[in-house]
C-alpha positions in Angstrom: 0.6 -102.2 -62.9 -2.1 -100.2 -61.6 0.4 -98.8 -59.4 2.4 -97.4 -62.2 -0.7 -96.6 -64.0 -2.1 -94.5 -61.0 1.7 -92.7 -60.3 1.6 -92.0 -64.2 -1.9 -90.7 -64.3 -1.3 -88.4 -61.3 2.0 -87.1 -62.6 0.3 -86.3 -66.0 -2.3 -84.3 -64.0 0.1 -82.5 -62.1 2.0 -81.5 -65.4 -1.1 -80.8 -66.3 -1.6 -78.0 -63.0 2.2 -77.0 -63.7 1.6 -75.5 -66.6 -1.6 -74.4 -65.8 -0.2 -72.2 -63.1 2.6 -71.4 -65.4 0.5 -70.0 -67.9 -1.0 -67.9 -64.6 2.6 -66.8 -63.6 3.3 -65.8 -67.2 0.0 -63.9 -67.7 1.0 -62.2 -64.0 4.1 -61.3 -64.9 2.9 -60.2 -68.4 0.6 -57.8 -66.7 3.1 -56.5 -64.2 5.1 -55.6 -66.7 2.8 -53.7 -68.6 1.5 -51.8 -65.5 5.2 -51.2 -64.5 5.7 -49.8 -67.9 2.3 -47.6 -67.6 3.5 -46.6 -64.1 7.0 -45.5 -66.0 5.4 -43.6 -68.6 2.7 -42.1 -65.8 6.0 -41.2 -63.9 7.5 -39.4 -67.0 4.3 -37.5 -67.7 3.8 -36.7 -64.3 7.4 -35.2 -64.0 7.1 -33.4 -67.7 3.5 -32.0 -66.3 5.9 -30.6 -63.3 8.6 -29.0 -65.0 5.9 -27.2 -67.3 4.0 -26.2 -64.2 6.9 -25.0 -63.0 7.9 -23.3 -66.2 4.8 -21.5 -66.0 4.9 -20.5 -62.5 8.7 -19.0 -62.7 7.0 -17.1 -66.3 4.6 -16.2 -63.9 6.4 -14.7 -61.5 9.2 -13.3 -63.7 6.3 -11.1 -65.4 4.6 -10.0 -62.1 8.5 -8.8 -61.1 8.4 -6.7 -64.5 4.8 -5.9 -64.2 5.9 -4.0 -60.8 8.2 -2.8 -62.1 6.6 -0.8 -65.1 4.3 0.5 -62.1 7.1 2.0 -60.2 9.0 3.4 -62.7 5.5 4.8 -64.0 4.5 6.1 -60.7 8.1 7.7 -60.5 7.6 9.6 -63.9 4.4 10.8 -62.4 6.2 12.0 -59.4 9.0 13.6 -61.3 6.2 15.5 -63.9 4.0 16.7 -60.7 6.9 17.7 -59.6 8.1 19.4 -62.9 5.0 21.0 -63.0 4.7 22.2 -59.8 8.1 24.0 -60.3 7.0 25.3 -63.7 4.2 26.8 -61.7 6.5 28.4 -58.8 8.8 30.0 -61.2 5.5 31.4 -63.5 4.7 33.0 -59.7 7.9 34.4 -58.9 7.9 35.7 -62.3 4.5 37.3 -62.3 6.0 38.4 -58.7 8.7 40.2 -59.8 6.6 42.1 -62.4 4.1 43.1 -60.0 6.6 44.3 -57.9 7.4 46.6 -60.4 4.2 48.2 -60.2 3.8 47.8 -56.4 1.7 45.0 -55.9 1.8 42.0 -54.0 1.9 38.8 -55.6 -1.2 36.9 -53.6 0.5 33.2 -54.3 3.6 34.4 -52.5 2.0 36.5 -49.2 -1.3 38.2 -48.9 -1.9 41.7 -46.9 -3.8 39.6 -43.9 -0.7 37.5 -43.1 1.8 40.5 -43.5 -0.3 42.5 -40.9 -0.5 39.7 -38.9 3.4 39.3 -38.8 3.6 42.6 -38.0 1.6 42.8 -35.7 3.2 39.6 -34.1 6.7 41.4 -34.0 5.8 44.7 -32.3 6.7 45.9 -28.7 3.9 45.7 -26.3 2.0 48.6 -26.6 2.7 49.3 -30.0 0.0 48.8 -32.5 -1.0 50.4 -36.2 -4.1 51.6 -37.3 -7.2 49.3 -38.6 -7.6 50.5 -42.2 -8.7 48.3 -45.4 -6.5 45.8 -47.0 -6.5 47.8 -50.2 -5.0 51.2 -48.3 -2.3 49.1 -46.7 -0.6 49.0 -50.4 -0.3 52.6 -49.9 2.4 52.1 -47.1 5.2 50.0 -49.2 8.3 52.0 -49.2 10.9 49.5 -50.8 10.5 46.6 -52.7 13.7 44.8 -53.8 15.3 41.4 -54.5 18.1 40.1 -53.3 20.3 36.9 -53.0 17.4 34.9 -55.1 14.7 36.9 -52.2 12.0 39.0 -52.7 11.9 42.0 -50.3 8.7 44.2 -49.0 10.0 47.2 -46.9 7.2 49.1 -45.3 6.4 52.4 -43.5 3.8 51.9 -41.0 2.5 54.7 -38.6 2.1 53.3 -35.4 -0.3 54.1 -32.6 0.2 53.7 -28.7 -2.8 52.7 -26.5 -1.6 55.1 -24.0 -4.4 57.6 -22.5 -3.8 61.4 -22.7 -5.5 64.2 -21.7 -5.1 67.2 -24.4 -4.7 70.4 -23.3 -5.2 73.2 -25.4 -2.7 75.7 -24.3 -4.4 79.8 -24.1 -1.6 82.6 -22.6 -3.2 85.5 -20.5 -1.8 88.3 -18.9 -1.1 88.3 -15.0 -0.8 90.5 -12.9 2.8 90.7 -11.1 2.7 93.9 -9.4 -0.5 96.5 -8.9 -0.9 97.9 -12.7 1.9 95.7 -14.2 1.2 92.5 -16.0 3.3 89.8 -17.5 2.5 88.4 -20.5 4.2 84.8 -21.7 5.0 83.8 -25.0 3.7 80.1 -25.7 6.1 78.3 -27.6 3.9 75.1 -28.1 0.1 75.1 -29.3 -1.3 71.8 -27.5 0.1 69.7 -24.2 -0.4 66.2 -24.0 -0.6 64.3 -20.6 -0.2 61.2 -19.0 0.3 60.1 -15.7 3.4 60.0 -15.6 4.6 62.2 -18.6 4.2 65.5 -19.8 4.3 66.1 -24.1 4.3 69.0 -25.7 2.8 69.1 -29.3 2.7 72.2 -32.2 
């Protein structure tokens, strides 16, 4: 009897443990369950947070794209009105040029006196040059001015000098004597004789 009493006794305490650790189990698997369903709901936040984030970021983006390109187009507008305005500008010269040249004057935007003198002076033969006179008295040699085929043409007369050394002679006739009482007087035909080395130049 005690036997039975004892196997009884000892399977009422481990009925006892059984559902003890079943009421464990159940309160583990109770809690699993609701941290799996706060790890499902985390998950779906997270994943919402991500497609916003990336929402944003392609917003982002898509406005920096239109945000450049508003800047170029406005910095080609600017180009195109400099440019505008810089052609304006040209064709208010070449008007006031072709007006001036009417009255024979240069138009200073287009070509001043200095740089025409210094073209000419760059295209003439060795030896050649033209006299140093003011800026204002070179005006006084235009011959032609003229357009043509959408150009603007400056013809001018220049006198040129030579470097070239002379010695002037001033030329005096006298009567000589051929024969004893019989002189021979020449006509002169030129006033002044110019000479070189090489060359002799007669000059009125």
């Amino acid at each position: 009897m005690q036997h039975i009493q004892k196997l009884e006794d000892e399977q009422q305490s481990f009925l006892r443990i059984s559902q003890g650790q079943m009421v464990v189990l159940k309160s583990a698997i109770t809690s699993f369950n609701l941290t799996m369903q706060k790890v499902d709901r985390n998950e779906k936040l997270l994943n919402e947070n991500l497609r916003l984030n990336k929402m944003i970021v392609d917003e982002v983006h898509r406005m920096q794209t239109q945000k450049d390109s508003v800047m170029m187009v406005n910095e080609n507008i600017e180009q195109i009105q400099r440019g505008i305005e810089e052609c304006q500008h040209t064709l208010e010269i070449l008007v006031d040029a072709f007006l001036h040249a009417q009255d024979w004057v240069i138009q200073p935007q287009l070509i001043t006196i200095t740089k025409i003198k210094d073209m000419i002076r760059v295209s003439l033969p060795d030896g050649l040059d033209f006299p140093s006179f003011p800026s204002l008295e070179f005006l006084d040699y235009f011959s032609i001015i003229y357009s043509q085929n959408s150009y603007l043409a400056y013809i001018f007369q220049i006198p040129l000098i030579q470097s070239t050394p002379y010695q002037l002679y001033k030329l005096q006739p006298f009567p000589t004597e051929q024969q004893e009482g019989a002189f021979v007087y020449v006509e002169i035909t030129k006033e002044f004789c110019l000479q070189t080395l090489r060359d002799i130049h007669m000059e009125n």
